[in-house]
Phi, psi and omega in degrees: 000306183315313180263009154244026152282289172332295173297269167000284194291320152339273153338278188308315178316333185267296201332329153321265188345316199289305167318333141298326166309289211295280193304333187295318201268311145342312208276306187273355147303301147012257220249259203327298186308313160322317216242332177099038169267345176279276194347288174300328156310317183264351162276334206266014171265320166299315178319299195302317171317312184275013186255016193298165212282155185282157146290352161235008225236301183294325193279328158358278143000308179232022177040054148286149137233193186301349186268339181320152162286146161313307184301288173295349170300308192313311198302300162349278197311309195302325179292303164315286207297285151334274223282355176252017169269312163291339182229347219263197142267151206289332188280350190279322191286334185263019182271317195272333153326272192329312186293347194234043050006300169274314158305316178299336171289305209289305238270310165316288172354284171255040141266327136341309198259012176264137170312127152313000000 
C-alpha cells in the first residue's frame, strides 16, 4: 500500500516537473525574442566570421611563404599541430588549424583558376 502511494507522488511529482520545464523554457524563449538576444547572437556570429584569419596573417603562422610547396605547408602544419598537442597550448594549436584552413583555401583557389 505504503509503495504504491510512493510511486504515485514519484509519477505525478515528474509530471509536474516536466510540466515546469516546458514553461520555464517557452517563457525564456520569450523573453529572448523580446529582448533581441537571438538577434544579437546571430550579428556576433557574423562578426566572428568577417574577422577571418589573413592569407599572410596563416603564413606567419606555420612560417611559410608564397613560394612554400602545398607539401611542405602540410609538414609545417603536421609538426606544429603534434608538437602543440602534446605540451603546447590548445589556442596555439588552433591557430595553427585555422592557419592551414586559410591556406588550404587560398592553395583551391589557385588551382581553380590555373588552366589544366
Amino acid at each position: 500500500m505504503a509503495a504504491k502511494i510512493l510511486a504515485n507522488l514519484v509519477v505525478m511529482g515528474g509530471g509536474i516537473l516536466a510540466r515546469a520545464l516546458v514553461q520555464a523554457y517557452r517563457q525564456a524563449l520569450t523573453n529572448a525574442s523580446k529582448t533581441g538576444v537571438a538577434q544579437e547572437t546571430v550579428q556576433n556570429a557574423v562578426r566572428r566570421a568577417s574577422k577571418a584569419m589573413t592569407e599572410q596573417e596563416a603564413r606567419q603562422i606555420l612560417g611559410v611563404s608564397e613560394e612554400t610547396a602545398w607539401e611542405e605547408i602540410l609538414k609545417k602544419y603536421d609538426v606544429l599541430f603534434e608538437q602543440n598537442a602534446k605540451n603546447g597550448s590548445f589556442y596555439i594549436q588552433s591557430k595553427v588549424h585555422r592557419a592551414k584552413e586559410c591556406l588550404e583555401t587560398v592553395n583551391r583557389g589557385k588551382a581553380d583558376a590555373s588552366p589544366s
